[in-house]
Residue, then its C-alpha position, 0 to 999 in steps of 0.5 A: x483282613x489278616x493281623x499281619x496286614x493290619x499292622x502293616x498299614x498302621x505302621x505305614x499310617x504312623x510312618x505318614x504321620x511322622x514324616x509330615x510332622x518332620x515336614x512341618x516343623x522344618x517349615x516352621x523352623x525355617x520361617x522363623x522371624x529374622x531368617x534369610x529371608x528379608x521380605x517386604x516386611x523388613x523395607x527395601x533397599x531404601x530403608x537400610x540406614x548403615x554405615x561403615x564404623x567401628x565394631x564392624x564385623x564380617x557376614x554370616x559365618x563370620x569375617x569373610x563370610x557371605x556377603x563380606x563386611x556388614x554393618x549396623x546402627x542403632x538409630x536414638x529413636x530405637x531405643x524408646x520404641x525398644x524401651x516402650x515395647x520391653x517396658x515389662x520385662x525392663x522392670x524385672x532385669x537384675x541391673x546388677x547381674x546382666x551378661x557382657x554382650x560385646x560387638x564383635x565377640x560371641x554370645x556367652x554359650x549360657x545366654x545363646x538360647x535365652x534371647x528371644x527375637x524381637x517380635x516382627x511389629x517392632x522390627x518394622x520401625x527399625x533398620x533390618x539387620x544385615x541379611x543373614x543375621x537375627x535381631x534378639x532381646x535379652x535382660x535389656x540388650x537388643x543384640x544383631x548377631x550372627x545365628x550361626x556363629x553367634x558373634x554379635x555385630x551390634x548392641x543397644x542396652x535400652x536401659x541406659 
């Protein structure tokens, strides 16, 4: 085989490579807990426990986005399931220096990429978010908000 030719299949091998890599990441990326799609996982029709209230706000992209007006309540008995599952990290929390997450408003920008989401074994004993929207915790907060916009729909603070 000729030099030229050599370098031409390593470089299509590479190329191969690269690509699948892009390829699974997208899939990865677009698997994530809490995405769109709202399998059995997050309990049927049946299982969605909202109501109309105050705080409410509207669907992915904001208000008048997909979807029109969502809704979500924290029910007593998600707090300790939250609570028992975040004892850990509750005893860490700086009480005095925790961020104001606030229905209807945006996640601060400093926070957006720290809260983590709640992992799917304790979402399964709580109400699904309203389709599109992700549920997350941070410093003692378990937020509902909207991934793309990132305004919050709804917050408990496990540690009142």
């Amino acid at each position: 085989m000729t030099t030229t030719f050599k370098t031409a299949i390593k470089l299509s091998s590479l190329a191969l490579a690269t690509a699948a890599s892009l390829g699974m990441a997208q899939l990865a990326h677009a698997q994530q807990p809490g995405d769109r799609d709202h399998g059995p996982q997050h309990g049927g029709p049946q299982a969605e426990q909202r109501r109309e209230g105050p705080g409410a706000q509207g669907g992915p992209g904001g208000p008048g986005g997909p979807g029109g007006d969502r809704h979500y309540d924290f029910r007593d008995s998600d707090r300790q399931k939250l609570r028992q599952h975040y004892s850990k990290d509750i005893k860490r929390v700086d009480r005095g220096h925790r961020p104001d997450f606030r229905p209807g408003q945006p996640l601060p920008p400093d926070y957006r990429g720290r809260i983590k989401p709640v992992p799917q074994s304790v979402r399964r004993g709580l109400p699904p978010p309203p389709s599109g929207y992700q549920m997350g915790y941070y410093g003692g907060y378990t937020v509902v908000y909207d991934p793309v916009t990132f305004t919050v729909l709804q917050v408990l603070d496990i540690l009142r």
